[in-house]
C-alpha positions as a printed NumPy array, in Angstrom:
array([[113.787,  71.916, 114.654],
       [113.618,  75.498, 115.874],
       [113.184,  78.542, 114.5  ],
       [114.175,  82.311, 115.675],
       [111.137,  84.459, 115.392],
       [111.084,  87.501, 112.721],
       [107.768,  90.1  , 113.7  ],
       [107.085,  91.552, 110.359],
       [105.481,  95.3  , 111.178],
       [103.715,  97.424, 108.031],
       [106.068,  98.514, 105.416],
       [106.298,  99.346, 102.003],
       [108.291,  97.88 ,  99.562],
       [108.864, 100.142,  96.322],
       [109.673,  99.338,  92.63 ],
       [112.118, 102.225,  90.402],
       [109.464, 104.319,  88.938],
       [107.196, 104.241,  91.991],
       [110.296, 104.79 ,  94.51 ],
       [111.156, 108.007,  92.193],
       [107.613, 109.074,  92.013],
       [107.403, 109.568,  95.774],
       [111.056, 110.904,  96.66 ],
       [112.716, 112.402,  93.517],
       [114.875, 111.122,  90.579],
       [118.989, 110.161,  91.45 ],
       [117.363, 109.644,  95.236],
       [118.728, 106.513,  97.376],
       [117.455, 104.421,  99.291],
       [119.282, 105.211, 102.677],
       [120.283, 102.378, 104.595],
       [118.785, 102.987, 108.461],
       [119.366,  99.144, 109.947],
       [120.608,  96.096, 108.412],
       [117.53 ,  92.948, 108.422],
       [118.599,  89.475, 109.185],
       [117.596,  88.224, 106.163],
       [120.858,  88.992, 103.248],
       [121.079,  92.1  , 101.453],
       [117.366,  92.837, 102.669],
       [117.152,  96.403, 105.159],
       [115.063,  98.799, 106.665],
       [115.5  , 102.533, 105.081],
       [115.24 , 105.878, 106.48 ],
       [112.817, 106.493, 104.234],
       [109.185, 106.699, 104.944],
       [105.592, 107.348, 103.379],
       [101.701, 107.621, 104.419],
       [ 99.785, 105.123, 103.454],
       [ 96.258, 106.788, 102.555],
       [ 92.537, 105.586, 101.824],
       [ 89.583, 107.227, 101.998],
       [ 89.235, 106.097, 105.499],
       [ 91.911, 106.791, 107.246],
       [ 95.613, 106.871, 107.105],
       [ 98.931, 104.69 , 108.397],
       [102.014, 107.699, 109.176],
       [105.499, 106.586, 108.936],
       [105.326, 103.143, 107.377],
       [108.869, 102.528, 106.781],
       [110.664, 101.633, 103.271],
       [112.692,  98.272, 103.054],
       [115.045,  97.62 , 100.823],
       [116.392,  96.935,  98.408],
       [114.369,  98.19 ,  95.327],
       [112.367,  95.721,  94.243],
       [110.151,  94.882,  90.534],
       [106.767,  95.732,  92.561],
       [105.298,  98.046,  95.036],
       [103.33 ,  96.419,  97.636],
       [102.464,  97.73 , 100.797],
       [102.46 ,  94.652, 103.607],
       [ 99.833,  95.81 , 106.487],
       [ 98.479,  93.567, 109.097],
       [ 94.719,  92.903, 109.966],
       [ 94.084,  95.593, 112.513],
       [ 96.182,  98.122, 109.99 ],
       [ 93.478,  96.775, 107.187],
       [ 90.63 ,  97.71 , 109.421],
       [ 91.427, 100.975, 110.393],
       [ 92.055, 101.675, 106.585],
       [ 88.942, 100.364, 105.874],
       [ 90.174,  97.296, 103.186],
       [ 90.169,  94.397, 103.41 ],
       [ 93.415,  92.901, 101.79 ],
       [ 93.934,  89.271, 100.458],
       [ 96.657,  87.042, 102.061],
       [ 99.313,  86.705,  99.646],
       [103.262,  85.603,  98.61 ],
       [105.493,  88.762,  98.648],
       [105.174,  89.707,  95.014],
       [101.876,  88.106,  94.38 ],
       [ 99.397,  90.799,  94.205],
       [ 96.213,  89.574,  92.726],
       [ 93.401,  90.681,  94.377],
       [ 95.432,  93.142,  96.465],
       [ 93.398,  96.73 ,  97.464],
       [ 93.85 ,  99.648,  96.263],
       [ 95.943, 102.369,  98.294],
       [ 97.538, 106.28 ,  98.108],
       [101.392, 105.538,  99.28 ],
       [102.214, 109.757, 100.093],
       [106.078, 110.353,  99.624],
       [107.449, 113.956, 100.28 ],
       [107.88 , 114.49 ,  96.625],
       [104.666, 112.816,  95.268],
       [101.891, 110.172,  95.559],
       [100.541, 107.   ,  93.975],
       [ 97.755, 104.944,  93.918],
       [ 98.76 , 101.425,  93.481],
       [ 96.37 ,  98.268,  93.951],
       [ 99.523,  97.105,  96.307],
       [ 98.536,  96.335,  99.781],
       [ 98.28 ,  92.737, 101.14 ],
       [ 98.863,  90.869, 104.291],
       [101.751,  88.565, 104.357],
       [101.629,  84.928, 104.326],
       [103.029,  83.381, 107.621],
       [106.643,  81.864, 106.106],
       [109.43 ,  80.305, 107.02 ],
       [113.14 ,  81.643, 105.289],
       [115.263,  78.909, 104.247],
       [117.717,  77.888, 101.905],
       [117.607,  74.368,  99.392],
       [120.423,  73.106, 101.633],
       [118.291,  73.058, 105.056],
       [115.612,  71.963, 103.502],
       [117.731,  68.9  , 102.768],
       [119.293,  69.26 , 105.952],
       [115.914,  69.381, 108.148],
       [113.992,  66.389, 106.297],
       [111.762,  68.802, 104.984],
       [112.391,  67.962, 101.09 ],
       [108.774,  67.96 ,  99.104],
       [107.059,  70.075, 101.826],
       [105.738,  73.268, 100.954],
       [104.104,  74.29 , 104.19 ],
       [105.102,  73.249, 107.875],
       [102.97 ,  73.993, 111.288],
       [104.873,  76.095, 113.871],
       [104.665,  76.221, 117.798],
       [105.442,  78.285, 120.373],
       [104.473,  76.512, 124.16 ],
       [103.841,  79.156, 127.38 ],
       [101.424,  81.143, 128.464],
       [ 99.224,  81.866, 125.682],
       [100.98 ,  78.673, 123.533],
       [100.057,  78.907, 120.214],
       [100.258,  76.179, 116.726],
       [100.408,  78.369, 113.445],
       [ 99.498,  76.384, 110.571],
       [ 99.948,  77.538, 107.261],
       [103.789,  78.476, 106.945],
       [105.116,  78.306, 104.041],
       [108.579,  77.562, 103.082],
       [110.157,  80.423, 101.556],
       [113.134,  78.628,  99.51 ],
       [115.958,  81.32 ,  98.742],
       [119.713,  80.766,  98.193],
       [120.76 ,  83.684, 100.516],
       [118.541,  82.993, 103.675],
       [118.861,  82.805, 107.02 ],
       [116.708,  80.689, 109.299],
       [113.968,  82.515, 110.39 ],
       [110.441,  82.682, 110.592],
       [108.335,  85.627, 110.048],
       [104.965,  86.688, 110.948],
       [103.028,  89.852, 110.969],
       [101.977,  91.739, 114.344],
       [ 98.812,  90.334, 114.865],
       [100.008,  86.931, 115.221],
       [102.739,  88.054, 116.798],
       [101.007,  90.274, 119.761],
       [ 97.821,  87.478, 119.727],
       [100.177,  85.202, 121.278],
       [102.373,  87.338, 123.261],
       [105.949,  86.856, 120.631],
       [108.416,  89.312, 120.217],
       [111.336,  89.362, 117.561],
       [113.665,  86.924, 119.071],
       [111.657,  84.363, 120.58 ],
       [112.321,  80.485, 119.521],
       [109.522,  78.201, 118.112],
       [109.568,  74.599, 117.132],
       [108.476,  73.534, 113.516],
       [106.361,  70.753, 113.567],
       [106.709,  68.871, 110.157]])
């Protein structure tokens, strides 16, 4: 089975209050490029992402709003902010450190930032489709150069998805992937 590559780069993703809080009440999120994923996009809209340490400038806004703020950095971001974030589900934030998102209208300081698990998007019906029923977790591989087996990828089960895998920079530039590229899921 093959998968088209998603690279995940830092961004923010912003619940009502906090979203207001940094860029004003009756403010929009403004739609700059459509994701693959359904009704999922990347904004206009940008913040700083502070710690005492140091700073990440322009980490971009994806929408839509969601019922959480969490702020999705990779390993190499994490060090030069001086955290060290847990590896988590989108959404699940136990454990997550604590960072300053700057908007123009405001700040925050939300225990928010994590680093993505490696997943895979897919719907019930591929699931079925692919032999994959009762599996939470598949390996993925990508042959060449610098081949590479990620293990760990979990199956992110939603009725609107599209077929795609994402991971976060570092894997991605470790092995020399680009958004795009096809890999092969290993069951």
């Amino acid at each position: 089975m093959e998968v088209t590559l998603g690279v995940s780069n830092r961004h923010v993703h912003l619940n009502l209050e906090d979203f207001e809080a940094l860029f004003g009440k009756n403010q929009e999120l403004e739609v700059k490029k459509e994701l693959v994923q359904p009704e999922q996009f990347a904004s206009n809209n940008t913040v700083v992402v502070k710690t005492e340490k140091s700073e990440l400038k322009n980490v971009r806004v994806l929408g839509p709003i969601r019922n959480y703020t969490q702020v999705e950095v990779s390993k190499t971001d994490a060090y030069k902010l001086g955290i060290n974030p847990p590896v988590r589900d989108s959404g699940d934030l136990e454990g997550a450190e604590e960072v300053e998102i700057v908007g123009p209208n405001g700040s925050i300081k939300r225990k928010s930032a994590i680093i993505a698990t490696r997943h895979l998007h897919i719907t019930d019906e591929m699931i079925k489709e692919y032999g994959l029923d009762g599996i939470e977790e598949v390996s993925v591989e990508k042959k060449g150069e610098k081949g590479v087996i990620f293990k760990n990828v979990k199956l992110k089960v939603q009725e609107k998805s599209v077929l795609e895998l994402h991971l976060d920079t570092d894997d991605a530039n470790g092995s020399l992937l680009k958004t795009g590229d096809i890999l092969t899921v290993i069951k």
